[in-house]
Backbone as numpy.savetxt, mean C-alpha at the origin, in Angstrom:
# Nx Ny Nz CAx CAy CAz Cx Cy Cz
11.49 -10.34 13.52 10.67 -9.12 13.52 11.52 -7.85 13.52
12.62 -7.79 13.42 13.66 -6.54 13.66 13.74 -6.06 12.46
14.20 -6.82 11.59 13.59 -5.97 10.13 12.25 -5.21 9.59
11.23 -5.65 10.31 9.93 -4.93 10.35 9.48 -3.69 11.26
10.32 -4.07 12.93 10.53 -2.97 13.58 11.23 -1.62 12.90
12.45 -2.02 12.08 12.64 -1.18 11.68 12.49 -0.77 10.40
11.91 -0.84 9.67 11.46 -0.66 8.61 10.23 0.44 9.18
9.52 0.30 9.96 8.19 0.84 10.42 8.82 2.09 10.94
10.06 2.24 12.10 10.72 3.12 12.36 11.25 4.33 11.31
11.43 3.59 10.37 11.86 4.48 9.39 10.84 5.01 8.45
9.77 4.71 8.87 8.79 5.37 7.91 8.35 6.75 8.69
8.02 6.65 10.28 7.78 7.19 11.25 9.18 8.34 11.35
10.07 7.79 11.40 11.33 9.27 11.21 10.92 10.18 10.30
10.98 9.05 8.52 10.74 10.48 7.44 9.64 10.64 7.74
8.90 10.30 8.00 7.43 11.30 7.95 7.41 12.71 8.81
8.08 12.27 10.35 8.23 13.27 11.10 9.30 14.50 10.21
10.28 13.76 9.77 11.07 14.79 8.86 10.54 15.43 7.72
10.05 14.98 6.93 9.67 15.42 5.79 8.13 16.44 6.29
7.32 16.28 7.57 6.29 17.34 7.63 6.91 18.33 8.09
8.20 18.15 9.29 8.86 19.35 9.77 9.43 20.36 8.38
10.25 19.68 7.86 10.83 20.50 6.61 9.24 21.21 6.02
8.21 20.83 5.67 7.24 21.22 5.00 7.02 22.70 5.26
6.87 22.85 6.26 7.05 24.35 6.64 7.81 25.73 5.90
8.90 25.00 5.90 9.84 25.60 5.00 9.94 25.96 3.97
8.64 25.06 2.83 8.40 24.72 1.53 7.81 25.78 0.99
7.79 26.58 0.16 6.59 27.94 -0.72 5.76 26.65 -0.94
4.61 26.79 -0.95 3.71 26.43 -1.93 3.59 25.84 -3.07
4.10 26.50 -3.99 4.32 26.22 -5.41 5.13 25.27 -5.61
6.28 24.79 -4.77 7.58 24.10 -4.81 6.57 23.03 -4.11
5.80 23.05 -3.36 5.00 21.67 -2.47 3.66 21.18 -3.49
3.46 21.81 -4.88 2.07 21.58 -5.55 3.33 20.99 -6.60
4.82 21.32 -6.84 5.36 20.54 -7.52 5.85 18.86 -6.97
6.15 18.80 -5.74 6.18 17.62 -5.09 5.08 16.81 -5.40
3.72 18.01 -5.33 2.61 16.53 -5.20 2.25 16.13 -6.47
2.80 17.05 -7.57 1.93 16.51 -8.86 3.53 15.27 -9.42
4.95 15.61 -8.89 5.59 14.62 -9.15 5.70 13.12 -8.12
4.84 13.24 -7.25 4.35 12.28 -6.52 3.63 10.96 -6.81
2.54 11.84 -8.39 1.01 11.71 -8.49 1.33 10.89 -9.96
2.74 11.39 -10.47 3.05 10.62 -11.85 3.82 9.42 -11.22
4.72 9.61 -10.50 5.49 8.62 -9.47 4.64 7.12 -9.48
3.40 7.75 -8.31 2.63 6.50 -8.16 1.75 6.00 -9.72
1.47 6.61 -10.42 0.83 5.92 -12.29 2.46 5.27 -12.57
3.77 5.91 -12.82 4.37 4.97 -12.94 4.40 3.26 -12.45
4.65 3.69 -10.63 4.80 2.45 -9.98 3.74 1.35 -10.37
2.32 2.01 -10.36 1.25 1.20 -10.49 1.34 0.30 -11.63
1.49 1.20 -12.87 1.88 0.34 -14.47 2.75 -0.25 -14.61
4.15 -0.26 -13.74 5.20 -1.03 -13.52 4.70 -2.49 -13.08
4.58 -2.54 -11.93 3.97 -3.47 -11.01 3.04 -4.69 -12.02
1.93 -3.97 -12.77 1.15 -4.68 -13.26 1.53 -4.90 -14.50
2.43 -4.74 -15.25 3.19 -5.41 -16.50 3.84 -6.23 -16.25
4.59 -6.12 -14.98 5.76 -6.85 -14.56 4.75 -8.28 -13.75
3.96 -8.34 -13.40 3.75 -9.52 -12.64 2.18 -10.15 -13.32
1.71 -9.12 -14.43 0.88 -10.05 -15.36 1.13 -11.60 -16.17
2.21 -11.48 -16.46 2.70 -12.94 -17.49 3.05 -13.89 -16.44
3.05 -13.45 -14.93 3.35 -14.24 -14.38 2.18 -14.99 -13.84
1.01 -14.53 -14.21 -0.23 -14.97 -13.57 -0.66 -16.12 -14.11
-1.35 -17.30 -13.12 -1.63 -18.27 -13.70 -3.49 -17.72 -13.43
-3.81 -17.26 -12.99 -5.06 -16.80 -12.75 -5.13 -15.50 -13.00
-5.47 -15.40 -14.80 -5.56 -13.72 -15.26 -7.20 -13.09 -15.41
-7.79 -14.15 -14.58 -9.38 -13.82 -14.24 -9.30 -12.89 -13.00
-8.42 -13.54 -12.30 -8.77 -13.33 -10.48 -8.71 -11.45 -10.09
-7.52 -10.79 -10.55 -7.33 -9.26 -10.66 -8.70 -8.74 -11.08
-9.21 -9.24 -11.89 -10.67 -8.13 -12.42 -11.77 -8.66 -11.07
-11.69 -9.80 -10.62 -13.16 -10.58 -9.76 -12.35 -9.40 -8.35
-11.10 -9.59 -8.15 -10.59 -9.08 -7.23 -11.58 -7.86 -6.78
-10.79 -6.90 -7.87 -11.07 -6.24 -8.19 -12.75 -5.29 -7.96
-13.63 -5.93 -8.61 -14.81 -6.00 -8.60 -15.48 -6.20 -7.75
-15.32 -7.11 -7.05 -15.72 -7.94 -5.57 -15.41 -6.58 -4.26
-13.68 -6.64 -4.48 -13.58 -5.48 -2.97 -14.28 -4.54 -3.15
-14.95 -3.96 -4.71 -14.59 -2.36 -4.97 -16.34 -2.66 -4.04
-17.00 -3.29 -4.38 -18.43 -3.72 -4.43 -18.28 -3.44 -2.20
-17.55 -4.50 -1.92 -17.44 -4.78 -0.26 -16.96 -2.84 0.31
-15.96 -2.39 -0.62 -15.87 -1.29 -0.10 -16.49 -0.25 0.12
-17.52 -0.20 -1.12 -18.89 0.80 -1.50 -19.87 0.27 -0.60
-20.13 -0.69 0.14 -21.18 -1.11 1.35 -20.55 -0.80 1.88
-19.11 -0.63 2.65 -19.03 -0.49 3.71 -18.80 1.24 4.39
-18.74 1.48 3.08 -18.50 3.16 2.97 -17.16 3.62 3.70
-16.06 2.96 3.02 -14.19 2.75 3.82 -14.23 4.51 3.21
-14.37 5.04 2.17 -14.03 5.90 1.58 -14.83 7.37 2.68
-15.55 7.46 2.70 -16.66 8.40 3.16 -16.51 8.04 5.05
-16.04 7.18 5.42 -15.79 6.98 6.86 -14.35 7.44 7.06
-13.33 7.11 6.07 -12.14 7.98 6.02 -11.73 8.70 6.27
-12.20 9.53 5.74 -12.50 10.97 4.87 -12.91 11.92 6.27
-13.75 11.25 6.79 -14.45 11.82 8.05 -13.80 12.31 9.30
-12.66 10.36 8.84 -11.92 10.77 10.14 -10.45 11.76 10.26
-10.15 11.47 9.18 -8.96 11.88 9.14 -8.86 13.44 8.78
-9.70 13.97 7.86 -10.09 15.14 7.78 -11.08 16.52 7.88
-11.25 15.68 9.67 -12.10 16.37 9.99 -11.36 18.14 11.07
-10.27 17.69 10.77 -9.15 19.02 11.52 -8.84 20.10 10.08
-8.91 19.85 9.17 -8.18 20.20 7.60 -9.26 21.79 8.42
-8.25 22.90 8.25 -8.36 24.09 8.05 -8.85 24.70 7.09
-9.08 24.26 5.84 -9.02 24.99 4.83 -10.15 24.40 4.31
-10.91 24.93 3.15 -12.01 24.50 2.18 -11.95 24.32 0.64
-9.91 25.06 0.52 -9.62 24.94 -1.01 -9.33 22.97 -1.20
-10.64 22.80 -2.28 -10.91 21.37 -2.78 -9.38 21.14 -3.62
-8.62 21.91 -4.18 -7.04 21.33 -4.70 -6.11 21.39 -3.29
-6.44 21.92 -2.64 -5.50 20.90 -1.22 -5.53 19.41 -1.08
-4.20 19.49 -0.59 -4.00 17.81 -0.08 -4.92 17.32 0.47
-5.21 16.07 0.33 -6.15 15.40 1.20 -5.52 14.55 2.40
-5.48 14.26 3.43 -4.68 13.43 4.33 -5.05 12.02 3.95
-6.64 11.95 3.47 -6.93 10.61 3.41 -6.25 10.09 1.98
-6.18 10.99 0.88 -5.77 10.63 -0.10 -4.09 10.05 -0.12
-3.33 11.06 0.97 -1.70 11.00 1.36 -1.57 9.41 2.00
-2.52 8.85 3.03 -2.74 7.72 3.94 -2.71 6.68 2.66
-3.95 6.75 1.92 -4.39 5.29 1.17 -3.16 5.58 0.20
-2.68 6.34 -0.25 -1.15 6.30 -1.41 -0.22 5.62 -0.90
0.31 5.93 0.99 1.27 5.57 1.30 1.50 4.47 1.88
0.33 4.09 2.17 -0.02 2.26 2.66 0.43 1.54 1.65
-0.42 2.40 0.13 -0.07 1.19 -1.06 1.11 0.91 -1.36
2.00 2.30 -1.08 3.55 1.90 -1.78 4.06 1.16 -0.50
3.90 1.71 0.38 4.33 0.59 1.56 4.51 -0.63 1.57
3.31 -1.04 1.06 2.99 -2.42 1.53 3.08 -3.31 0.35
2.77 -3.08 -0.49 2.51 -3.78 -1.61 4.29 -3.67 -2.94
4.65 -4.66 -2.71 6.06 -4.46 -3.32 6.70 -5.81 -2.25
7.59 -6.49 -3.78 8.51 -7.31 -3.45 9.40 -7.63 -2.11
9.77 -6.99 -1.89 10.41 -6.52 -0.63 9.62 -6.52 0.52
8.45 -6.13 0.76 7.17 -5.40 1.77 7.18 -6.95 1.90
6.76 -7.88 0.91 6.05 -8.99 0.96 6.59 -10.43 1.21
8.13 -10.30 0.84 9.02 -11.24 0.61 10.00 -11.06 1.81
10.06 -9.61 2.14 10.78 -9.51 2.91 10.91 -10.26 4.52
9.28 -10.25 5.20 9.17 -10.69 6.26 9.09 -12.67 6.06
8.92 -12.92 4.96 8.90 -14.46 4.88 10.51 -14.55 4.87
11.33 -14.02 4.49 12.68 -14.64 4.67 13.30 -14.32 5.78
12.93 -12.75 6.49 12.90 -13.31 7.92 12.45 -14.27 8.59
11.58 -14.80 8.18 10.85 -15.99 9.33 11.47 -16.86 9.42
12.10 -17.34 7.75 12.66 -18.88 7.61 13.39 -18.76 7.73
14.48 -18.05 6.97 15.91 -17.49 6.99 16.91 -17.09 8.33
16.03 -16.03 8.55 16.41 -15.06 9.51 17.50 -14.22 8.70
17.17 -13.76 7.37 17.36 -12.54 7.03 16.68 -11.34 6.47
17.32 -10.49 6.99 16.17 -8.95 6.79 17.12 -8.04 5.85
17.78 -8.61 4.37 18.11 -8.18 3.74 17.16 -6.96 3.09
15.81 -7.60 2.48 15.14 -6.92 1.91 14.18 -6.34 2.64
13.84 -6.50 3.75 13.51 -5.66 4.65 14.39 -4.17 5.00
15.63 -4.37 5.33 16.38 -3.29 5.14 16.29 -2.31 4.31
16.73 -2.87 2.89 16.44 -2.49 1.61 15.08 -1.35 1.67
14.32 -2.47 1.80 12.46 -1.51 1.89 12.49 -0.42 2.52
13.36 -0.52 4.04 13.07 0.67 5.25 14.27 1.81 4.78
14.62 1.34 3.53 15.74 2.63 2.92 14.80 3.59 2.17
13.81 2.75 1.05 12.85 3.29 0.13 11.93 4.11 1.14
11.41 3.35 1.73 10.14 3.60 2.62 10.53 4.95 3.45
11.92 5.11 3.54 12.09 6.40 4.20 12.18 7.45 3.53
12.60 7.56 2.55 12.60 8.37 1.11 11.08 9.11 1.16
10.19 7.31 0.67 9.12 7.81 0.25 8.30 8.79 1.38
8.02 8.32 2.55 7.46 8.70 3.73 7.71 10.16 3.70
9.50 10.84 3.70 9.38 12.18 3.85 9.13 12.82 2.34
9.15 12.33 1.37 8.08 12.86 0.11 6.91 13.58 0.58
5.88 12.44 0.98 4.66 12.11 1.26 4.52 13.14 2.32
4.90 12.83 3.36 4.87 13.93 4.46 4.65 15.59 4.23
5.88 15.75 3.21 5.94 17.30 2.75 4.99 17.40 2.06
3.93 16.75 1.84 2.88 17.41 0.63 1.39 17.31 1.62
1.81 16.36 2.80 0.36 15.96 3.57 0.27 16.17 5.18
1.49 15.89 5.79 2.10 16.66 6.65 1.75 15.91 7.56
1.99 15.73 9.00 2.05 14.91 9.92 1.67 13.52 10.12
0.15 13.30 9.59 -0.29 12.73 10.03 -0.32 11.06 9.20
0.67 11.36 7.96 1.13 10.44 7.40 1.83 9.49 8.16
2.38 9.48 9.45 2.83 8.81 10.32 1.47 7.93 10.84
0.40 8.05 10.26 -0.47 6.96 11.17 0.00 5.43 9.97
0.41 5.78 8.63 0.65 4.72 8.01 1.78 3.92 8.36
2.27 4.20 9.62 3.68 3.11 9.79 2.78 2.19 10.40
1.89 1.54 11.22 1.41 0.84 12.20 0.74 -0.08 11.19
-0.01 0.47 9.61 -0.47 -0.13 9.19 0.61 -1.30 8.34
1.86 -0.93 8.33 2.69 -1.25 7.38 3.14 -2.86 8.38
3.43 -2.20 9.95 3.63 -2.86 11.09 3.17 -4.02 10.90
1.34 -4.49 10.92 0.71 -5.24 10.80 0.78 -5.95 9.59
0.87 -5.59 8.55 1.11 -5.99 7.28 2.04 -6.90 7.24
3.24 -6.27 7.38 4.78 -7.26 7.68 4.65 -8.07 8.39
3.59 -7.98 9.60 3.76 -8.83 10.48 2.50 -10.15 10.12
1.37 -9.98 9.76 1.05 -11.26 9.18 1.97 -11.82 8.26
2.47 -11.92 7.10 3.45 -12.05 6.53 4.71 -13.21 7.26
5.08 -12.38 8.17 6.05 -13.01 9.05 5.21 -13.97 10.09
4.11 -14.37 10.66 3.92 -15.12 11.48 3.20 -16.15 10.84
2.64 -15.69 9.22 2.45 -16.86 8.67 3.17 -17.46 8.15
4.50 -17.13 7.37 5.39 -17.76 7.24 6.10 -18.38 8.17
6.32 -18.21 9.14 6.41 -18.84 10.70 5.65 -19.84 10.91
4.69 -20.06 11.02 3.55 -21.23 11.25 3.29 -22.11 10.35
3.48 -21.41 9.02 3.09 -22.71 7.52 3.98 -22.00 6.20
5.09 -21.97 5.97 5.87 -21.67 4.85 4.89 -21.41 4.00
3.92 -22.92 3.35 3.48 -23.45 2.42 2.05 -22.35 2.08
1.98 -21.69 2.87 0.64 -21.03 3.35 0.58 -19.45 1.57
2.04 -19.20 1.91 2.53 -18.06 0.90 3.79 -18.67 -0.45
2.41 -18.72 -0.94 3.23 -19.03 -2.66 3.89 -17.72 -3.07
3.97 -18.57 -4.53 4.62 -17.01 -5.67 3.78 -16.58 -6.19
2.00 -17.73 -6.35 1.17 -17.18 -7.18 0.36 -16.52 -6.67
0.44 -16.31 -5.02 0.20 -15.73 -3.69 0.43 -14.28 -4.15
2.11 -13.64 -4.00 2.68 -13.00 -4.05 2.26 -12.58 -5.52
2.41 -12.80 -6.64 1.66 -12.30 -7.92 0.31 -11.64 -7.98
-0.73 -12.49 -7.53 -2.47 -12.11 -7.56 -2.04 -10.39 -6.76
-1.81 -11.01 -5.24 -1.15 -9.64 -4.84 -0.57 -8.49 -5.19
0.17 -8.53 -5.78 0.89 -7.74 -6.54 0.36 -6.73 -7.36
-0.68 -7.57 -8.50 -1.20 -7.49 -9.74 -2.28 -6.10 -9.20
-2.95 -6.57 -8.22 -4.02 -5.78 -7.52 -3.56 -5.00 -6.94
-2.30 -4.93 -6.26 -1.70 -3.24 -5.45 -1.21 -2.27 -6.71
-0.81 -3.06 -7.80 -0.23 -2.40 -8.84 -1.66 -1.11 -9.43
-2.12 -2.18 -9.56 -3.67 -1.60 -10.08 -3.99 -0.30 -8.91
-4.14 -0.53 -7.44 -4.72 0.40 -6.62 -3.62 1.51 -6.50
-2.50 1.10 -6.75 -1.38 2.20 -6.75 -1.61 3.21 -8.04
-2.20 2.77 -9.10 -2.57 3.28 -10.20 -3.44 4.19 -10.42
-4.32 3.74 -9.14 -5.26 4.18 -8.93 -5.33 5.81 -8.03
-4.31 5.34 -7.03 -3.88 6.57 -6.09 -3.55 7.50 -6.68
-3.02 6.94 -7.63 -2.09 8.37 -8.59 -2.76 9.58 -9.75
-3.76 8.12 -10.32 -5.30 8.92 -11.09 -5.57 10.22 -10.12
-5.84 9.81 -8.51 -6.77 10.68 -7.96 -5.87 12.09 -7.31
-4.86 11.59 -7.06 -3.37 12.74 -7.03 -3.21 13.67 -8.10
-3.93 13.14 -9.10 -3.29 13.65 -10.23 -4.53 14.93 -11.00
-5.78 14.58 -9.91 -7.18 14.95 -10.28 -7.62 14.37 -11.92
-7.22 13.52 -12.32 -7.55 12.82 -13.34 -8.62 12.27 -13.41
-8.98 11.37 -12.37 -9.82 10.79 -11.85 -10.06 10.69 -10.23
-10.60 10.78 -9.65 -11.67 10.40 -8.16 -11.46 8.76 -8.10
-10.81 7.95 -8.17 -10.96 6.50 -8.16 -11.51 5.63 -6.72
-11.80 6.88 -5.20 -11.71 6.44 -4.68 -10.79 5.26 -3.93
-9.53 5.79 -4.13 -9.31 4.21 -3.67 -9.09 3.19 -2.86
-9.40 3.93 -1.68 -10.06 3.38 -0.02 -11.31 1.95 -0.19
-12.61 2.12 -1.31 -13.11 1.59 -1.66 -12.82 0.39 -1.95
-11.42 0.92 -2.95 -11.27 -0.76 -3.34 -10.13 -1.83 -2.62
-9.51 -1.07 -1.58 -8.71 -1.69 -1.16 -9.22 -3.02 -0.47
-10.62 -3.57 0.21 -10.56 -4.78 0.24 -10.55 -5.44 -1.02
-10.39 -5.16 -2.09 -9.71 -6.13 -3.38 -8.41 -6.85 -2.87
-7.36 -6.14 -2.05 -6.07 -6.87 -1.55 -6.60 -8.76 -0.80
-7.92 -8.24 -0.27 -7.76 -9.97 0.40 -8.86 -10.75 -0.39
-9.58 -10.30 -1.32 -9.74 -11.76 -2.28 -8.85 -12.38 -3.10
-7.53 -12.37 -3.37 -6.83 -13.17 -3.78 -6.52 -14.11 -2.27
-6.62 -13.67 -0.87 -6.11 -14.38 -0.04 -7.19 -15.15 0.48
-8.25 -15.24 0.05 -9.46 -15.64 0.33 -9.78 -17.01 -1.03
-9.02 -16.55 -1.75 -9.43 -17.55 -3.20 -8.59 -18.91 -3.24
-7.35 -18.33 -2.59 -5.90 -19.28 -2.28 -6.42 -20.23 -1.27
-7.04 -19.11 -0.38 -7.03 -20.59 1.14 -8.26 -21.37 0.58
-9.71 -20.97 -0.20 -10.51 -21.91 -0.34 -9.85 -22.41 -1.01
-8.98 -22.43 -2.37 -7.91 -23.43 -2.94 -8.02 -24.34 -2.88
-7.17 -24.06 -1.54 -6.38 -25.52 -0.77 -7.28 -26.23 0.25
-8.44 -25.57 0.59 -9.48 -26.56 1.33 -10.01 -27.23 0.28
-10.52 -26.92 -0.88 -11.26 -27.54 -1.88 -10.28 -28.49 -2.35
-9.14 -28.45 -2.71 -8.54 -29.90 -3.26 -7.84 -30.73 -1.74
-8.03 -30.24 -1.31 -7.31 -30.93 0.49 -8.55 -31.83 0.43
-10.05 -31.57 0.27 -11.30 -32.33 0.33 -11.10 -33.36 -0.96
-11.10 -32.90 -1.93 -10.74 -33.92 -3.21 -10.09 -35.01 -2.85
-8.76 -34.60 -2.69 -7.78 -35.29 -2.90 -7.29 -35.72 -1.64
């Protein structure tokens, strides 16, 4: 878990760093951060999902994913309960200001969703190395004081989520190796790529994609895997 401790640590530094510096920032120089933020994440997103499409043996599952969370998220109203909470202090009424909730659901996605984020705590478990954990809490600090300077403090509530993340990861790989495939790690992938894509649409005012909504899309691939393996465990 020390690679995850600190990895989380380091998101929590830049963030604190990068809102302190914010202060400092004109305006204009902080609306250039966020719109090179906003291409940043459409890059990462289209990266992600070129790169781990051919690897899919299930090129149905991303759209049901997809479809399914966006559906669970719009009942549950993740977007509009958000929104509520997090920006209910926002001073201001200019609609091209940052959103905190929009800064939160961006920085979870790059957080969490990536090779490293995902791979990293399984080779701690088995291994006991936090190579790519390291690695991550180098990026993750980068990104964090980015993020920070454009959204400002409270981007630090996304280390705890990152915390938990790593840490299922690591205690399931701990308990059942077998539990986290590659085609695990792919479906995954395919779908953060997409919601990262998504973050960046709405950064970018391109589109509103909501994408709080669709983030329970992340656990029907983990929901499709485990019936999987109960359904042929019964077969066979």
């Amino acid at each position: 878990m020390l690679g995850t401790i600190v990895n989380t640590s380091t998101i929590v530094l830049g963030s604190l760093i990068g809102a302190t510096l914010k202060r400092g920032i004109k305006q204009q120089y902080q609306q250039v951060v966020f719109v090179a933020l906003g291409l940043c994440s459409v890059a990462l997103g289209l990266n992600a999902f070129v790169r781990f499409m051919p690897q899919s043996h299930y090129p149905v599952l991303f759209i049901l994913s997809m479809a399914i969370g966006g559906l669970i998220g719009v009942g549950l109203q993740l977007t509009e309960r958000f929104e509520r909470l997090v920006n209910r202090k926002r001073t201001t009424s200019d609609d091209s200001a940052p959103k905190l909730s929009e800064g939160l659901s961006t920085g979870i996605l790059l957080y969490c969703i990536g090779t490293f984020s995902m791979l990293g705590p399984v080779n701690s478990a088995l291994l006991g190395d936090n190579t790519y954990l390291y690695t991550n809490a180098t990026l993750d600090f980068v990104t964090s004081m980015v993020l920070s300077a454009t959204y400002g403090y409270g981007m630090v509530l996304a280390a705890p989520v990152l915390f938990c993340w790593q840490s299922a990861f690591y205690l399931t790989a701990k308990f059942s190796a077998a539990a986290i495939s590659d085609d695990l790690i792919t479906e995954l992938s395919l779908v953060g790529g997409l919601l990262i894509l998504a973050s960046g649409l709405t950064i970018l005012k391109v589109k509103d994609c909501k994408t709080l909504n669709l983030l329970p899309a992340l656990f029907i691939p983990v929901v499709f895997f485990i019936f999987r393996a109960v359904f042929l465990k019964i077969i066979f």
